[in-house]
C-alpha positions, 0 to 999 in steps of 0.5 A: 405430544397432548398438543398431537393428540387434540389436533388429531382429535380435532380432524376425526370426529366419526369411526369412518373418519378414523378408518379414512385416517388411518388407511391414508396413512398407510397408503402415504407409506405405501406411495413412499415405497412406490415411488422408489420400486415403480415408474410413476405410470405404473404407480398411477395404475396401482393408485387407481381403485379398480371400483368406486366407494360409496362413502363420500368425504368432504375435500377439506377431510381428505386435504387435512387429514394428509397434511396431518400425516405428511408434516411428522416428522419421519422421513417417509412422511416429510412434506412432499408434494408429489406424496400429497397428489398421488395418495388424494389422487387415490381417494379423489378417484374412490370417491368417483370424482373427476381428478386428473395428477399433473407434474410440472418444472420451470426453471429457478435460476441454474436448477430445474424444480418439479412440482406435482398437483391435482386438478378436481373438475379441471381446477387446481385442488389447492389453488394457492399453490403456485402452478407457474411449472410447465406441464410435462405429465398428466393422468389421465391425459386431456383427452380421457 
C-alpha cells in the first residue's frame, strides 16, 4: 500500500495534475460502462469534447497517469488496450491535438485478435506496441 502510494505521489507532482489524475480515473470507469451500453461510434462521439481545453499536459503525464489506473486490480480497471486509447482519445483531443483511434486484428494461429491504438500526428503514440493488425476502424476516417 506505502509502495502505491509513493508511485502515486511520484506522477502527481501540482493540484492540476491531481484533478487530471482523478478525472482519468472516472472517465476510465466511465469507458467501461460505454462500451458495454454504446456502439464504439457512438462512444467516440461521447469521448469527443465539444471545446478544447486551455491546460496543456505532457504526453508522457497522460500515458502515465492511465497506465497507473489501468493496472489495479479491479476488474473494470485491468489493463485493456481499447480503455487505454478511448480515454487518452479524449484528453488528446481536449487538448486539440491531432489524434486519430485506430482498431486492428490479424489472425494468431485459429483466433482472431483485436488490438486498439492512437496515432498523434499521424504516428503511433506508443511506438513499441506491435501494429502488425489490419486496420479495420478509425476515427476520424483519413480523409477528416
Amino acid at each position: 500500500m506505502i509502495q502505491k502510494l509513493k508511485n502515486l505521489l511520484g506522477l502527481v507532482q501540482t493540484p492540476a495534475e491531481f484533478w487530471l489524475f482523478l478525472r482519468m480515473g472516472l472517465w476510465i470507469c466511465a469507458v467501461s460502462i460505454l462500451l458495454r451500453i454504446a456502439s464504439l461510434p457512438m462512444t467516440l462521439k461521447i469521448l469527443s469534447p465539444s471545446r478544447k481545453s486551455k491546460r496543456r499536459f505532457p504526453t508522457e503525464k497522460l500515458v502515465n497517469f492511465s497506465s497507473f489506473w489501468l493496472g489495479r486490480e479491479l476488474v473494470f480497471l485491468q489493463r485493456n488496450c481499447l480503455k487505454r486509447s478511448l480515454v487518452l482519445y479524449r484528453y488528446f483531443n481536449l487538448q486539440g491535438e491531432p489524434v486519430r483511434f485506430c482498431l486492428g486484428v490479424r489472425k494468431e494461429g485459429e483466433e482472431l485478435r483485436g488490438h486498439s491504438w492512437l496515432l498523434l500526428h499521424d504516428q503511433p503514440l506508443l511506438p513499441e506496441n506491435d501494429l502488425n493488425y489490419k486496420l479495420i476502424f478509425q476515427h476520424p476516417g483519413p480523409e477528416s
